[in-house]
N, C-alpha and C positions, 0 to 999 in steps of 0.2 A: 388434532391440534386446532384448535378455535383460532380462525383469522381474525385479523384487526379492524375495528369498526368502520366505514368507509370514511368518515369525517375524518378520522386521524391520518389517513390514506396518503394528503398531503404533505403531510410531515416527517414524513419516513426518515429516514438515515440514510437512505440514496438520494432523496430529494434534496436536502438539509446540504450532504457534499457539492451536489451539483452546483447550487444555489451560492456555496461560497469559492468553489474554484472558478464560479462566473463571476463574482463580482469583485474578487482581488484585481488590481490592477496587473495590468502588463506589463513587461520587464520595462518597456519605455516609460512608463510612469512610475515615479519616484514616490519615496514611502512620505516625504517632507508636506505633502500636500494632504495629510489625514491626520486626525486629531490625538495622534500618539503622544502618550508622555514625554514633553519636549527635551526630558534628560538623555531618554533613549533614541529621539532624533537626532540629537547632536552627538551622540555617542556612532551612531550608525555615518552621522555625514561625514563625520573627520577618519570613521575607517574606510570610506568610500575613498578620500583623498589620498590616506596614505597607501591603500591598497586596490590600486583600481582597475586589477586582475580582477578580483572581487568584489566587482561594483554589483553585478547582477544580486549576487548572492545576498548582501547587504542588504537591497533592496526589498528583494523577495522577503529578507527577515524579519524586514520592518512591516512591509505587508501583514506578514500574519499577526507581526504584535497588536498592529493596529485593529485588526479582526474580532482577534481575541481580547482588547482590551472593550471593547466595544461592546460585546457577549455579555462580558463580566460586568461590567456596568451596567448592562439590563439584569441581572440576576443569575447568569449561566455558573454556575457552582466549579464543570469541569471545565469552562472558557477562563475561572479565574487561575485554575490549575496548573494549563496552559501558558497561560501569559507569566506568570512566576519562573516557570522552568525558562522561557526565550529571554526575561530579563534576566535572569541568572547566567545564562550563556551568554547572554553580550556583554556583561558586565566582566566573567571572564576573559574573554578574547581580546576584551580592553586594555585588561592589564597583562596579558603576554603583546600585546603591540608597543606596553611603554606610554611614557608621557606623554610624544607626541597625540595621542589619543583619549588618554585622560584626563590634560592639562595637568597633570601634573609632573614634577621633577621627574628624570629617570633615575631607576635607581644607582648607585654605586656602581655592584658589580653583577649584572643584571643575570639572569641565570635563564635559562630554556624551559620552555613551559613541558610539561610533560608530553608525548606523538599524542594521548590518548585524548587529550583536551584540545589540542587546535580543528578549525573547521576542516574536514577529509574534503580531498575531493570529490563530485558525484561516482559512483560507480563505473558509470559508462566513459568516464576519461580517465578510469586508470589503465596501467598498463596491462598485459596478459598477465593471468593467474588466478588462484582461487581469490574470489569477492568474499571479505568476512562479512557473517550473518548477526546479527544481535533479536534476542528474545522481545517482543513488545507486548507489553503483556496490558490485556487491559482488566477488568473484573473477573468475568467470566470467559473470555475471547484471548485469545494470542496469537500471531505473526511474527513470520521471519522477515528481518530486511535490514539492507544496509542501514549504517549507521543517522541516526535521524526520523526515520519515522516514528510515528506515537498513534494512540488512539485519537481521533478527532470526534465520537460518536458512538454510543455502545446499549443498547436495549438490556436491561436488566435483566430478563427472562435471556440474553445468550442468543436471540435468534434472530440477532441485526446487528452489524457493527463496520463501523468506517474507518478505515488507515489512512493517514495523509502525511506526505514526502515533507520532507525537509524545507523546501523552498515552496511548499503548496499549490504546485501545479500538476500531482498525481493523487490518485484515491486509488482502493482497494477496498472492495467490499464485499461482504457475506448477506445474505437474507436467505430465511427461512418463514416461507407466509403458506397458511391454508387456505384455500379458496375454494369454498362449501359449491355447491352446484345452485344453490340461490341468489351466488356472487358471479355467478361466472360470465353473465350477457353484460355486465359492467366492466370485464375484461376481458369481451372481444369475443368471448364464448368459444377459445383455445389456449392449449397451455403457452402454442408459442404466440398468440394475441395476446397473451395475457403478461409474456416478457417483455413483447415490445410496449405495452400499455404502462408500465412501468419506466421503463426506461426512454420512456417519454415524458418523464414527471406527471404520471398516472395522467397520461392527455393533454397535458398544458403545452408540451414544447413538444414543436412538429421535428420528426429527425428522416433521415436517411440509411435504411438496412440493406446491409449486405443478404443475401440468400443464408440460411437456417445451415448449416452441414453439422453430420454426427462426426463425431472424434471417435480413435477406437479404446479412450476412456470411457463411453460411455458418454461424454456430454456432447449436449448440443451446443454449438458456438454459433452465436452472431457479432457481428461488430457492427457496429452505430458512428453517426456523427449529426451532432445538432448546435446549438449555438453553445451549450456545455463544452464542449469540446468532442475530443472522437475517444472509443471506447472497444472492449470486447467484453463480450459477457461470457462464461460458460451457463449451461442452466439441464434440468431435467426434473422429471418430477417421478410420484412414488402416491399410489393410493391413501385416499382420504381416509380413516377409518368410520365406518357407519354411514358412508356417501357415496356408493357408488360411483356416481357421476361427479365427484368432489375432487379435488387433487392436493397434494402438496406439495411447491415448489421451492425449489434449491438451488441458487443462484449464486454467482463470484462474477463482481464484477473490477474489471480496472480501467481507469478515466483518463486522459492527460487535457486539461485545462486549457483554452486555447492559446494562454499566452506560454505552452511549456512546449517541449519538443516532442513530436509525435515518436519518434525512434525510440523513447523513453516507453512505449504501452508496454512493452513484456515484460521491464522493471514493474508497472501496477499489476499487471496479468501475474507476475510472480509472487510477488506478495501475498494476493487475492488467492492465489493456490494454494498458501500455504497457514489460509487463517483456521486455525482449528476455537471450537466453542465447547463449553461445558453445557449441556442445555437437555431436560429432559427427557425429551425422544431423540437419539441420534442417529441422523438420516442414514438408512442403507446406502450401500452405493450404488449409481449409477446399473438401472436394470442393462442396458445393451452392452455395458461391457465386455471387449469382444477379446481381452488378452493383452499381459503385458507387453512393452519391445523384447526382443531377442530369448522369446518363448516361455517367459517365467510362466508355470503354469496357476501359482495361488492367487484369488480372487482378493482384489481390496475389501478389506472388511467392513468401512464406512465411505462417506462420500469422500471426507479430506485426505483417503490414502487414494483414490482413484484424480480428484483434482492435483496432488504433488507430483502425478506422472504425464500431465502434458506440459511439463516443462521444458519433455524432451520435444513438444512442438514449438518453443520460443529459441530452442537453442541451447538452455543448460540444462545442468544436474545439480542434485544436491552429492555434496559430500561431506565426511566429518572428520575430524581429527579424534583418531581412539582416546588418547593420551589425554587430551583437556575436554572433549566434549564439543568443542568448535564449533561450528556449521559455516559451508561455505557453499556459493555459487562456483560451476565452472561450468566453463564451453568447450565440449568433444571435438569442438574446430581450432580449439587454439591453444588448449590448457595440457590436452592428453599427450602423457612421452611412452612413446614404444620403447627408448632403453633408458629407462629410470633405474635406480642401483636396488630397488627390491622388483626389480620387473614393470611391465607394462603398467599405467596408472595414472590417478591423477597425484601432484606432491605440492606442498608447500614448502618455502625458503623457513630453515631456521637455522639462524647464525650463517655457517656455514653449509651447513647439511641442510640436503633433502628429507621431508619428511613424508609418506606414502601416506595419503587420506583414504579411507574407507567410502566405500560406496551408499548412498542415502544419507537420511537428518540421524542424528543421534539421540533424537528424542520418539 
């Protein structure tokens, strides 16, 4: 796998994330102060007013329009992409709030917007129970995650790609980079110099590592914090081909932005687990892999089946629904019933009834 030239180095898809969850503002600073299309300012202030449970959230949505209108006017093709879709959603939510919001008349007899169309709340304040998953699909990359996340960032070659949350204060990302042995005293001249050299914005931004430890998937995890915010990466690598002393490195990382809430990392860490790529060579998994939980004996066959099992180090599991195909999160701490009516499991509410989810993604 030919690494990427050093000059382009800067510009990576991890750099590029960092670069804009640093410079969104903070929830204390208001979207009204950036040069957003003033329809969609006024549209976001007046649901500020009438809903100001939802002041943050507003905010945060104005932020990214602004971001992304901003892109798009330098030329960013997928930043125009972007800002189409966030004008699209506020321009909905506008009119399930009514006139008050739209200036204009309300209607006659006004009817309920569909559950599928109003803003969900985050994940981490709903109640117990399976978290539904939705498919993100980007080119050649896709991700699981609640409701809201998109691609922000995607290498056409498959072997770089960045997710970012709803209100743009989390990332989730994949790299795949070779680094020949005539690149390697540029990064540190070790695989794991060569993670922290990276997620240091290849040297620019000084940060703070926790100690290196192996998982028994197989990855190494560090967590970080620099003025990007704090972070975990998993990482490992797998021989260069025709370079002995070369490497190829395999990395997921997830961000939370300083102005977002740190308890939110395993929502990016979950994500980041679960981006799979269509691309060329696809990575073995993880050499030290030391064994699934509760003794499954078969080996992951690629990286992204040994990254979907430390989930069980954040807390959940995947599950699925046989029936539709579903995918959800759950937590073995609060989700699992010993006397469910088909036996021990995890279940979701339908209607009335319980229904038994299966174990893993359904995909």
């Amino acid at each position: 796998m030919a690494p990427r030239p050093p000059q382009a180095r800067s510009t990576t898809l991890l750099l590029r994330l960092c670069v804009l969850l640093l410079l969104l503002p903070s929830a204390a600073s208001a979207f009204h102060d950036t040069n957003l299309d003033p329809r969609y300012k006024q549209l976001l202030d007046r649901m500020m007013r009438a809903d100001p449970q939802r002041s943050l959230m507003y905010q945060q949505k104005g932020n990214v329009m602004a971001a992304m209108q901003d892109r798009c006017q330098r030329g960013d093709q997928q930043a125009c992409g972007i800002f189409n879709q966030e004008k699209q959603e506020v321009d909905r939510w506008a009119q399930q709030m009514g006139g008050g919001v739209t200036g204009s008349p309300p209607p006659q007899q006004p009817r309920p917007a569909p559950p599928s169309s109003v803003p969900a709340p985050p994940f981490w304040q709903q109640t117990a129970g399976p978290i539904p998953l939705g498919q993100v699909r980007g080119n050649r990359c896709t991700a699981l995650g609640p409701q809201g996340w998109r691609v922000f960032n995607e290498r056409n070659e498959g072997d770089g790609v960045d997710f970012l949350s709803p209100d743009a204060t989390l990332g989730a990302g994949y790299l795949i980079l070779g680094i020949p042995s005539t690149m390697l005293s540029t990064y540190g001249g070790s695989p794991e110099s060569a993670v922290k050299f990276i997620l240091q914005a290849f040297g620019q931004v000084p940060s703070e590592f926790s100690p290196n430890q192996r998982d028994r998937t197989g990855f190494n995890v560090i967590r970080w914090q620099n003025q990007h915010g704090i972070g975990l990466a998993l990482w490992y690598t797998f021989p260069l081909q025709g370079d002995p002393l070369g490497f190829v490195l395999v990395m997921r990382t997830g961000l939370v932005a300083p102005q977002g809430d740190p308890q939110r990392l395993r929502e990016a860490v979950a994500v980041a687990t679960s981006i799979r790529c269509t691309v060329a060579l696809r990575p073995p998994p993880p050499p030290d892999y030391t064994g699934r939980p509760r003794g499954t004996a078969r080996k992951p066959r690629s990286d992204d089946e040994a990254a979907s099992e430390y989930n069980v180090q954040l807390g959940m599991e995947y599950v699925h629904d046989r029936k539709t195909g579903e995918n959800y999160w759950v937590s073995p701490a609060t989700d699992y019933r010993q006397g469910g009516p088909e036996g021990p499991g995890y279940y979701k509410q339908v209607g009335n009834d319980l229904r038994k989810l299966s174990p893993g993604r359904s995909d």
